[in-house]
Steps between C-alpha positions, in 0.01 A plus 500: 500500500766252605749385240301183521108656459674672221577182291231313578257835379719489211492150386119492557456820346361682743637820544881609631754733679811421301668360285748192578816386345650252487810357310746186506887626413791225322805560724695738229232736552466506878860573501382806300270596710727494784746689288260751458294519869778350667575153662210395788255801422173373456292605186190577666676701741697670204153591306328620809260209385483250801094418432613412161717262548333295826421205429637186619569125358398173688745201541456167385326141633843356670599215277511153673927416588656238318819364394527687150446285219836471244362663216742516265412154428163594313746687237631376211674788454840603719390775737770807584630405839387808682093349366232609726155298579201620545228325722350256229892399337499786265848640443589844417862610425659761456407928487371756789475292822150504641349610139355167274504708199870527426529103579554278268208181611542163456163225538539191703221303374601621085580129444268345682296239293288295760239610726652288730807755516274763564349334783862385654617809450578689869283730534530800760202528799417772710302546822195729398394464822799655689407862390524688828826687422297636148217574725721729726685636212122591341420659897789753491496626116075524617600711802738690338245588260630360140324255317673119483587322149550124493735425208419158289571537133583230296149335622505233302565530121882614557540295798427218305694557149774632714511142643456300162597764241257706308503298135496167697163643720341629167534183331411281833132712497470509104518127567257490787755299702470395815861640609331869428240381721702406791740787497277774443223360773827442756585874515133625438500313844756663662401828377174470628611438863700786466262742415248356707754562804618871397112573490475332877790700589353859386664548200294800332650440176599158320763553174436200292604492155595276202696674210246382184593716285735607245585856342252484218260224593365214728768249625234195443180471347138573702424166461812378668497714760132487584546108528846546700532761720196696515329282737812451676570855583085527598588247731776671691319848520180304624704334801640889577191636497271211754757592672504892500206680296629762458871433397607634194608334229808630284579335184825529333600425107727644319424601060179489316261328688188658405267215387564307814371855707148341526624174597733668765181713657250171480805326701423755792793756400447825658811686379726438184856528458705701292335566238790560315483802288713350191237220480180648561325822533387607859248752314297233357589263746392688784142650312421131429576348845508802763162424639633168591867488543736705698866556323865489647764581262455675136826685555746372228821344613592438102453838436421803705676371826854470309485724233244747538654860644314596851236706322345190290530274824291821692303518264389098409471502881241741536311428177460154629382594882252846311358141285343336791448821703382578813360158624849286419535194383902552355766472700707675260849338500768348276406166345777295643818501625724823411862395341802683483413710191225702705644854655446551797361846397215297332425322842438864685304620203247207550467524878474881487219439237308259750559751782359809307183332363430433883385833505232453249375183634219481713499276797 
């Protein structure tokens, strides 16, 4: 099997060769790693592992040019000087470069009070049509043999609070009001292109995701988020899949969200993300939903990634793979991005897990 066959056999639980890794590092602990493989080496050359680590990402729809907007003009707040934007006005300050979580975020649109805001506001456009340069970038991960991931988290439920602040988007859809409406439609828009147009361009793989969870329950009630954003996200995975059957669909949420699992499958989820370990059980999870969901994750990053020794990390590893056996359906990694407090000793326990249950995987 090519790296690719391999995680598609996986995810649709149909038999595999080996077992993939993969991992996302905070910069403190890619400077460990170098300190410890040295500077440049590459990890799947390090592990002897280069099958499990081939896979490759696929860029994004170019965004339409434009004189930038002055954004600090939808604060009331005084923004640090050094502020960054993102593409809808959202500003993030200070922490890691390149990593959202250790930004502080500020919402444009928190003070908004008028639909007619909402509609002035200056939106970003892209050209879902110009896709030729993800299309290539789809033809050489293909003919390389590794399987191609198109990133879009924050679908639309963080997009959107991120843009007019989570309390203020609760209370707008508590309210039913028509600023809720607007906003949440308006990216459920975009993000429908945008799937639509990874699918056109081969992505095998589409990472969606919405954190709507917490660490001990729901984030919102069924109701609300049957009326809100279940149809929404339905929506965007219907437009990815006219336009490729057979793309995958990978949905991402952080905490408890097991009530909404049934909701998340009926959307046209194929494979759920993290289930986080500290929230929910992958035993029961997995003997309830196995037959109909594929897993990426259940590795904890609160727990046995930081503070486990190397022996608990082998050990959750393989537990978790020996679970769903033979015929897949886990990618067994950590549930989310690995901080500083993680040694590095932990990281080679994990991938030396994956690369040893190989053997007792069929293909």
């Amino acid at each position: 099997m090519t790296p690719r066959e391999n995680m598609l056999a996986l995810y649709r639980r149909q038999g595999y060769a080996f077992a993939p890794v993969e991992f996302d590092m905070c910069p403190a602990l890619a400077q460990k790693m170098e300190a410890a493989i040295g500077k440049g080496v590459n990890p799947a050359d390090y592990f002897d592992y280069p099958e499990g680590f081939a896979r490759a990402g696929m860029p994004w729809v170019a965004r339409i040019p434009r004189k930038e907007p002055d954004w600090r003009q939808y604060f009331t707040q005084t923004l640090h000087a050094e502020t960054g934007f993102g593409d809808y006005g959202i500003a993030y300050e200070g922490g890691y470069q390149g990593a959202n979580h250790f930004q502080r975020m500020h919402h444009p649109l928190a003070a908004a009070d008028s639909l007619a805001q909402f509609q002035a506001y200056p939106w970003p456009e892209w050209d879902f049509e110009n896709i030729q340069h993800m299309t290539s970038a789809a033809e050489v991960a293909h003919c390389k043999g590794y399987s191609v991931k198109a990133d879009m988290a924050c679908t639309i439920w963080e997009t959107a609070w991120y843009i007019r602040d989570m309390a203020q988007l609760m209370t707008d859809m508590a309210d039913e009001d028509e600023k809720a409406t607007f906003l949440l439609d308006k990216i459920t828009r975009d993000s429908t292109r945008r799937a639509a147009s990874f699918a056109r361009a081969g992505a095998d793989i589409i990472a969606m995701g919405d954190d709507i969870g917490m660490q001990s329950t729901i984030m919102m009630s069924l109701e609300m988020y049957r009326h809100w954003l279940k149809p929404r996200l339905a929506t965007v995975i219907r437009a990815a899949k006219a336009a490729k059957p057979d793309v995958l669909i990978q949905y991402h949420s952080c905490g408890y969200i097991e009530p909404f699992i049934p909701d998340l499958i009926e959307a046209g989820v194929d494979i759920l993300n993290p289930i986080q370990p500290e929230c929910m059980d992958f035993t029961n999870i997995y003997a309830e939903y196995g037959s109909q969901l594929s897993f990426n994750g259940t590795i904890g990053t609160q727990t046995t990634m930081p503070f486990g020794t190397p022996a608990e990390v082998r050990r959750v590893t393989l537990r978790n793979l020996e679970l769903a056996g033979a015929k897949g359906g886990l990618l067994a990694c950590p549930t989310h991005l690995l901080e500083p407090e993680v040694p590095w000793e932990n990281v080679e326990a994990y991938v030396r897990a994956c690369k040893a249950f190989s053997g007792g995987a069929t293909g």
